[in-house]
C-alpha positions in Angstrom: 103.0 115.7 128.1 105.1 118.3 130.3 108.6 117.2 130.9 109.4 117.5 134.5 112.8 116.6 136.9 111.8 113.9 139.6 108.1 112.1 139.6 104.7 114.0 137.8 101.9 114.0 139.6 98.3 113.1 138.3 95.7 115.0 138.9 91.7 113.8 138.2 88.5 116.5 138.0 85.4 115.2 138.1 83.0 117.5 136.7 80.5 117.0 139.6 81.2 117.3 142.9 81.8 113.8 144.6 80.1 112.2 148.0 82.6 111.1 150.5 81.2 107.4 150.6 81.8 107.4 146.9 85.0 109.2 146.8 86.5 107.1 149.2 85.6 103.7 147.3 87.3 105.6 144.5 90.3 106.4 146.5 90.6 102.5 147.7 90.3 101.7 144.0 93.0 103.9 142.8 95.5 103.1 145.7 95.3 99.5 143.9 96.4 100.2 140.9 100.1 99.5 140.6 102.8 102.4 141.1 100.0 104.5 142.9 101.9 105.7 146.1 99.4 107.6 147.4 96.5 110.0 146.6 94.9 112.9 148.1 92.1 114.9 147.8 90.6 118.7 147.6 87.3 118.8 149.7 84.7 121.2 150.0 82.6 121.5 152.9 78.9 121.4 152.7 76.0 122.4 155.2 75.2 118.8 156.1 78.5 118.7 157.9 80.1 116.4 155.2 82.1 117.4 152.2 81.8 116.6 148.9 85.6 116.0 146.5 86.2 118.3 143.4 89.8 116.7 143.1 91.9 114.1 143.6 95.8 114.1 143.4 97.3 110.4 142.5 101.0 110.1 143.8 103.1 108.0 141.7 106.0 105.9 143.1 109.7 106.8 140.7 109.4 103.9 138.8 105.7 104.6 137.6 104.7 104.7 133.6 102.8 107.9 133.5 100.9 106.6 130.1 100.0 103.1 131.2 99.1 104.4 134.9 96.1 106.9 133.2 95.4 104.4 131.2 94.3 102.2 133.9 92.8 105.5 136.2 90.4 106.5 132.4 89.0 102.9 133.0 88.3 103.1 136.5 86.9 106.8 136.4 84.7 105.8 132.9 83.1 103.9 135.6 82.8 105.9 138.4 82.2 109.3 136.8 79.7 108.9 134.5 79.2 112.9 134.1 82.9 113.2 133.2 86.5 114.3 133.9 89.5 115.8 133.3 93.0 114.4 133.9 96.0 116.5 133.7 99.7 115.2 134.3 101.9 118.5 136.2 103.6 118.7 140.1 100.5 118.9 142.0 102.4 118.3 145.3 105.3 120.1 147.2 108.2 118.3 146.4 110.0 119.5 149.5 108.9 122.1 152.4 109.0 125.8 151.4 110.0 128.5 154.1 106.5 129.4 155.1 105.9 125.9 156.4 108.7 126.3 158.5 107.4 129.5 159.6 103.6 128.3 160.3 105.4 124.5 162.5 104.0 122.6 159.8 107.5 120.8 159.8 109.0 119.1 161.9 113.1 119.7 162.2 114.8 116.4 161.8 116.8 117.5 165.3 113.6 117.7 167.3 112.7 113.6 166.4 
């Protein structure tokens, strides 16, 4: 496993393309599971005017067990994903703002409120 500074991020592929329905009973699932802060997702549009998921980033809280919070997400994705997955532990997420989203007012300044 990578050695970072600061919180990993865990990142889960399935290797078909997800439904929203089922993707969000997934996501309700994982937010569950303790130390899960938060998780978000990679969507891809489709013609019907939904989207399908083709990734899903788990946020874990500082205190989190990286081994013993996969451990819990393999059982609930050997359940869900029956065509398979991949999970890989890295920094998936901005850990602070970079200077082009200051430039494109995706931040807010602080002095604004």
């Amino acid at each position: 496993m990578p050695t970072f500074t600061g919180k990993p991020d865990i990142e889960i592929m399935p290797e078909r393309l997800m439904d929203r329905k089922k993707a969000d009973e997934l996501i309700a699932i994982i937010k569950g599971i303790d130390y899960v802060s938060d998780v978000d997702t990679r969507k891809h549009k489709f013609v019907g005017g939904g989207y399908l998921v083709g990734r899903f980033i788990v946020i874990l809280s500082e205190e989190a067990e990286v081994e013993k919070v996969i451990e819990k997400l393999r059982s609930v994705c050997d359940k869900t994903m029956p065509h398979g997955y991949y999970v890989r532990v890295g920094r998936f997420v901005k850990p602070r703002p970079t200077v082009s989203d200051y430039l494109r007012g995706t931040v807010r300044n602080k002095k604004e409120g």
